[in-house]
C-alpha positions in Angstrom: 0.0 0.0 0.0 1.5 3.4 -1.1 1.6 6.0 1.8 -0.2 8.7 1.9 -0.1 12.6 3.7 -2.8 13.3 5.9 -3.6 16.6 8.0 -5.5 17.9 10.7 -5.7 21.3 12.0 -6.0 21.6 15.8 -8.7 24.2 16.1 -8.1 28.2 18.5 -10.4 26.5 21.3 -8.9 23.8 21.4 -5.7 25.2 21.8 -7.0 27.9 23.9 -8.0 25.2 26.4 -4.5 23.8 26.4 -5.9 20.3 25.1 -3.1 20.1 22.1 -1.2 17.4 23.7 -4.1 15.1 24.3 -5.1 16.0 20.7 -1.1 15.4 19.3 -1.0 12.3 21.4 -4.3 10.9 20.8 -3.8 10.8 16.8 -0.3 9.4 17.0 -1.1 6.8 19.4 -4.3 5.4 17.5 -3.0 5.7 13.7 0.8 4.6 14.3 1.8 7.3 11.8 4.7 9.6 11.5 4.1 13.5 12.0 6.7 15.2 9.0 5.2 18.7 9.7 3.9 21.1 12.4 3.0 24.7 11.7 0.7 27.6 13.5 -0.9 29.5 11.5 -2.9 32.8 12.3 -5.3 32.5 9.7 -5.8 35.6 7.4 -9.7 36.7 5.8 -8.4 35.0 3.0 -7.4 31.7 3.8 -10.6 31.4 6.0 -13.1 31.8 3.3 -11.6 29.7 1.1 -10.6 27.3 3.1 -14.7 27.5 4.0 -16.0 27.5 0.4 -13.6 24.1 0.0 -15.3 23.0 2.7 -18.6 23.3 1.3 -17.8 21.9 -2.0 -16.6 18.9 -0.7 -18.5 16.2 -1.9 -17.8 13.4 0.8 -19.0 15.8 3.6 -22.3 15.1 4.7 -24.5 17.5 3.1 -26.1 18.6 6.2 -22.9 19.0 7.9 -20.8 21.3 5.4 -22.9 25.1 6.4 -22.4 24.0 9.9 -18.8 23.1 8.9 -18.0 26.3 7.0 -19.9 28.4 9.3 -17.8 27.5 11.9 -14.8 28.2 10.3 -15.7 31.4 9.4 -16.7 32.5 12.8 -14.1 30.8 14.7 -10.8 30.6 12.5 -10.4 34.4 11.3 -9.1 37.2 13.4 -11.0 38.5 16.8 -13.4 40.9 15.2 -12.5 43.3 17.9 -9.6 43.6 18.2 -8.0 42.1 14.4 -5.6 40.3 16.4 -5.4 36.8 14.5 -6.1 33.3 16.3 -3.8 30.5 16.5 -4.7 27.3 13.9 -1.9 24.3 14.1 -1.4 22.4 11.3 -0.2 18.8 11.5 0.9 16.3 8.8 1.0 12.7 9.2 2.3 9.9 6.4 1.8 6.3 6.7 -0.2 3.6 4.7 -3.4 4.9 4.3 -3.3 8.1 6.5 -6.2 9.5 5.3 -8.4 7.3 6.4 -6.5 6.2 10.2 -6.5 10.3 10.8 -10.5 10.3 9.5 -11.2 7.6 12.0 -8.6 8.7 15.4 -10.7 12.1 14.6 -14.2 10.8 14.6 -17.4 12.0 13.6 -19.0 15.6 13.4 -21.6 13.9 16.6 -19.3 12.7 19.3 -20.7 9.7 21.0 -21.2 11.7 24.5 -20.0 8.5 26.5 -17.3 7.3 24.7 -13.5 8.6 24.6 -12.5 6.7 21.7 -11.7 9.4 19.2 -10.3 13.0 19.5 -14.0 14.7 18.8 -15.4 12.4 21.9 -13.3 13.7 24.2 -12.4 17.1 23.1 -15.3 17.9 20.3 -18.8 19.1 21.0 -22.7 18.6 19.1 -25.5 19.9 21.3 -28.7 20.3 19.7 -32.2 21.9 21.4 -35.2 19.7 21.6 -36.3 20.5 17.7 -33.0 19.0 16.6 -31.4 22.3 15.8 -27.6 22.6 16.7 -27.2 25.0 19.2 -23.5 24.3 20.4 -20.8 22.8 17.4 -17.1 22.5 18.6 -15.1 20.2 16.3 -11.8 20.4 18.3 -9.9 19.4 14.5 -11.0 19.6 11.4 -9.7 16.5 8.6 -9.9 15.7 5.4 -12.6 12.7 4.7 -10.4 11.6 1.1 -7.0 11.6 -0.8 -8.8 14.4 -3.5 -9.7 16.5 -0.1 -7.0 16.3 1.3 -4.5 17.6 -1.5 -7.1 20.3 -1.8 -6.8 21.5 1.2 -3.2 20.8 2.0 -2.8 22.9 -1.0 -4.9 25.4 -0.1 -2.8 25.8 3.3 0.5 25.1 2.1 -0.5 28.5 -0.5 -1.1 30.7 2.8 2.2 29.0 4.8 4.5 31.6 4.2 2.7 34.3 4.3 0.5 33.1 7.3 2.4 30.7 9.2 5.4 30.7 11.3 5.5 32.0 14.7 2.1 33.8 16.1 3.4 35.9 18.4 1.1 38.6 18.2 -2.4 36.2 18.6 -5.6 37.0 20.1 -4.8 35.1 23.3 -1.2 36.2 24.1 -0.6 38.9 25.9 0.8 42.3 25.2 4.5 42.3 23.7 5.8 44.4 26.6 5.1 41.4 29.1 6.0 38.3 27.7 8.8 36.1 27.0 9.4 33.3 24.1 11.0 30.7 25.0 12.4 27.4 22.8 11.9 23.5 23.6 12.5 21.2 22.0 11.2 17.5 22.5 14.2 15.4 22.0 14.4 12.4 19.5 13.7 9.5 21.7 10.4 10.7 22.2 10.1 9.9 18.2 11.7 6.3 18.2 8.1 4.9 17.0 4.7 7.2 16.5 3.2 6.8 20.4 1.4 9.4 22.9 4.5 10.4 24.5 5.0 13.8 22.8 1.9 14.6 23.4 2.1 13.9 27.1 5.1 15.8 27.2 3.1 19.0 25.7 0.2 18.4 27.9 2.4 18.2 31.2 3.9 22.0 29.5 0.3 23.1 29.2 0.8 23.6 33.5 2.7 26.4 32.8 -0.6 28.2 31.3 1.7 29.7 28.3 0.8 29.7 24.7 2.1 28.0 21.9 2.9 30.2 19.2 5.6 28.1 17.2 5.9 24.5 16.3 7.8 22.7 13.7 9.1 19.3 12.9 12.9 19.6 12.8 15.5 17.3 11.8 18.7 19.3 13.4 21.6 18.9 10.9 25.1 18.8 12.7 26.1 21.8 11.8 23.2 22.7 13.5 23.9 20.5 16.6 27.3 21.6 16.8 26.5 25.2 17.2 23.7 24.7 19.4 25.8 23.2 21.9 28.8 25.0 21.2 28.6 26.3 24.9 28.3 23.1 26.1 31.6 21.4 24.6 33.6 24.1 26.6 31.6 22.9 29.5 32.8 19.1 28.9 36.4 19.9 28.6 36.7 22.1 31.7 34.7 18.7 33.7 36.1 16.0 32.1 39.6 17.5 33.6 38.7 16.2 36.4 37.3 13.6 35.7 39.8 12.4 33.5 42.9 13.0 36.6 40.8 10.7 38.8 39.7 8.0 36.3 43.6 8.3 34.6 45.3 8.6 37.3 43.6 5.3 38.8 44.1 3.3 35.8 47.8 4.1 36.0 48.2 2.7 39.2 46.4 -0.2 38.3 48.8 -1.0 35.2 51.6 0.5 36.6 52.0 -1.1 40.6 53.0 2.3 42.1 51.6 5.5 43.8 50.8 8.2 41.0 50.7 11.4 42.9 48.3 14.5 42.2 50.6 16.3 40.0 50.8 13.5 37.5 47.0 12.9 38.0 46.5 16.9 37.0 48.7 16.4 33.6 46.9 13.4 32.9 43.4 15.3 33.3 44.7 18.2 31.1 45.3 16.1 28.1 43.0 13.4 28.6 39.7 15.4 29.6 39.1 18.0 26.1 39.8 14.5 24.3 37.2 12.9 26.7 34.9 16.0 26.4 34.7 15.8 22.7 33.7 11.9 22.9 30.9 13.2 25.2 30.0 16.4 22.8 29.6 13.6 19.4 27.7 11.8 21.6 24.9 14.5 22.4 25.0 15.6 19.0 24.8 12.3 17.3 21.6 11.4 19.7 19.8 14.5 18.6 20.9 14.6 14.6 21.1 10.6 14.4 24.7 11.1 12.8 28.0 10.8 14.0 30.1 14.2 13.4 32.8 12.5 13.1 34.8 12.3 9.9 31.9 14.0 8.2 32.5 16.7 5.8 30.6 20.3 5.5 28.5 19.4 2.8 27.1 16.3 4.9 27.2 18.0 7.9 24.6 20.6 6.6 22.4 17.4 5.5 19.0 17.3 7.7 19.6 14.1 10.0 17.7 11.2 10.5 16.3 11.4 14.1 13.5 13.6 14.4 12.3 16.4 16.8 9.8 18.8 17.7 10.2 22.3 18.5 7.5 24.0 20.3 7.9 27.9 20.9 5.8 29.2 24.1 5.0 32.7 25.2 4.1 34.4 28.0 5.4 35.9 31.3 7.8 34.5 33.2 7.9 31.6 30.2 11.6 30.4 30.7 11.5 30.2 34.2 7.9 28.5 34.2 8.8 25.7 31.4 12.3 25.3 33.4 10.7 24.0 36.1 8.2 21.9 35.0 10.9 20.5 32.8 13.2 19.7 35.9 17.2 19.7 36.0 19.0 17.7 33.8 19.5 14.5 35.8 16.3 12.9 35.4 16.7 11.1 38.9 17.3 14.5 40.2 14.1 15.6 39.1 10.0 16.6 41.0 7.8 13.5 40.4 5.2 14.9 37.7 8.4 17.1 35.9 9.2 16.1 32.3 12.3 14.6 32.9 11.1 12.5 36.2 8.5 11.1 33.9 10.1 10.3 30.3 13.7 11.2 31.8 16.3 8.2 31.0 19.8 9.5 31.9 21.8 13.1 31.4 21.8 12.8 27.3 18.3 10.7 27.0 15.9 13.3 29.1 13.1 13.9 27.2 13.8 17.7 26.0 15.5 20.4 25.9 14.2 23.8 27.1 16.2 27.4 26.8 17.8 28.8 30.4 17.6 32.5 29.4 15.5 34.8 26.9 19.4 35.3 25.0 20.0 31.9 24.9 15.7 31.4 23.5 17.0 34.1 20.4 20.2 32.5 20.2 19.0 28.6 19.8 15.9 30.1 17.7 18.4 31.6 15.3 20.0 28.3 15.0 16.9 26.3 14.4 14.7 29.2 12.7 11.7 27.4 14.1 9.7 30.0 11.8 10.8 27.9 8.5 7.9 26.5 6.9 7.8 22.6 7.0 4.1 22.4 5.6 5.0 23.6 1.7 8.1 21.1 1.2 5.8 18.1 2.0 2.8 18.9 0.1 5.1 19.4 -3.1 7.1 15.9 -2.4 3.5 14.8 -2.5 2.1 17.3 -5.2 4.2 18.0 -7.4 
């Protein structure tokens, strides 16, 4: 079966409410599929009426459910009519074998079945009609497409408006004034991403504590270029610790080999040549985990090659943001870390700890400059797709 590239778009209640992570984790967990693209969008005039005038010529949508479809877009997706500030839309591609159709079905109808949790629209979606069968109340949490021919529609459609739409939505209806907020990165690391399962999704839900917005998101596949700047500060780290390190460990296997006492000057000329080399095997090592390539021996053209292990980079805003996402994140030893903190609950070690969150606003515009997690990832796919 030839894959296919599905989408949903995470509607502005929905991630008003802070419910993207069960929505992210709910999807990924039920279809098995891979998520290549994430994108927020504040949805222009434009893009909302066509994207409701698709809607209603769509053939395999219910015919009684397309005005209420539309109508809802149209309402809910454009900017606040008060104040013209835009509201936030997420856009999420999946591929797999037959995506359409798993995302159509993790989704779930337009009528939620009000005691069931099963699909995405059960938990998080709404249908409440008055005695005379009139809809009073429609919340859809996501919207899908129900076919390929829908789908490339509207992926086209969207991927049309990315650039000029999409990045990050820093300015939104919900976010607070400029003057008193912070952005801050993080990044949830590539072992989160070993197999499609509901653990990045947790990891954005336990974020949603902080009560910041998401205003950024993008599936990023960190070259080691990338990597290498991005931790730069952190290989200088390694060498001056692995000194030590290196005088103790040296110096003891020396006296082991050797039969006699090596004293502390010999053990501090050890550590000075030993620990940078030691340092350096530590620095390929984080950024082999989070490209999925060794940087060793590699040359500049290959080392500006998107890696295999994939990430996700999630931008938040708000006050006090890196200091709030810090702590719910929890230090970097995961054993050092609060029960209910990120790295308590998907922690492994010091390398393997979930994901990575930015200590300072400079450091946020730094890494951000690194990773530009305003690129669009949306228009690429749909044209390996569509050409």
């Amino acid at each position: 079966m030839a894959k296919e590239l599905a989408f949903t778009l995470i509607n502005p209640y929905t991630i008003s409410k802070s419910r993207t992570g069960g929505v992210i984790g709910r999807i990924a967990s039920r279809t098995g599929l891979d998520m290549v693209a994430a994108r927020m969008f504040g949805p222009s005039p434009e893009l909302v009426e066509q994207y409701a005038h698709l809607i209603l010529e769509s053939a395999d949508v219910p015919p009684e459910e397309r005005h209420l479809l539309a109508d809802y877009v149209r309402h809910n997706y454009g900017p606040d009519p008060v104040t013209g500030r835009r509201r936030r839309v997420m856009m999420l591609l999946f591929e797999g074998d037959d995506a359409v159709a798993k995302v159509r079905d993790a989704v779930g109808s337009l009528r939620p079945h009000a005691y069931s949790g099963e699909t995405v629209r059960d938990t998080y979606g709404d249908y409440i009609m008055d005695d005379r069968g009139r809809v009073q109340y429609l919340e859809p949490a996501v919207m899908m497409g129900r076919s390929p021919e829908t789908v490339a529609k509207a992926m086209g459609l969207w991927a049309s408006f990315s650039a000029r739409d999409g990045g990050i939505i820093g300015q939104a209806s919900d976010v607070g004034p400029a003057a008193d907020v912070q952005q801050t990165l993080v990044i949830i690391k590539p072992d989160n991403f070993q197999f499609p399962s509901a653990r990045p999704g947790s990891i954005i839900d336990i974020f949603s504590r902080s009560g910041l917005r998401i205003v950024g998101a993008k599936v990023n596949r960190m070259t080691v270029a990338q990597a290498e700047e991005f931790y730069g500060p952190v290989r200088a780290v390694l060498h001056r610790k692995m000194k030590d390190v290196m005088a103790q460990r040296g110096g003891d296997a020396l006296e082991r080999e050797m039969g006699f006492h090596i004293p502390a000057e010999v053990r501090t000329a050890v550590g000075e040549h030993l620990g940078p080399l030691f340092g350096d095997v530590q620095f390929n090592q984080i950024v082999e985990f989070m490209t999925g390539s060794s940087p060793v021996g590699l040359s500049d053209v290959q080392k500006n090659e998107p890696g295999p292990s994939k990430s996700l980079i999630m931008i938040y805003s708000g006050v006090n943001a890196v200091e709030k996402i810090r702590k719910i994140l929890g230090p970097t030893d995961p054993s050092k870390a609060e029960p209910g903190s990120v790295r308590r609950e998907f922690g492994k070690d010091i390398m393997i700890n979930a994901a990575h969150a930015s200590d300072s606003t400079d450091s946020a515009r730094r890494e951000m400059g690194i990773l530009k997690p305003e690129e669009d990832d949306i228009l690429p796919c749909y044209k390996k797709y569509y050409r």
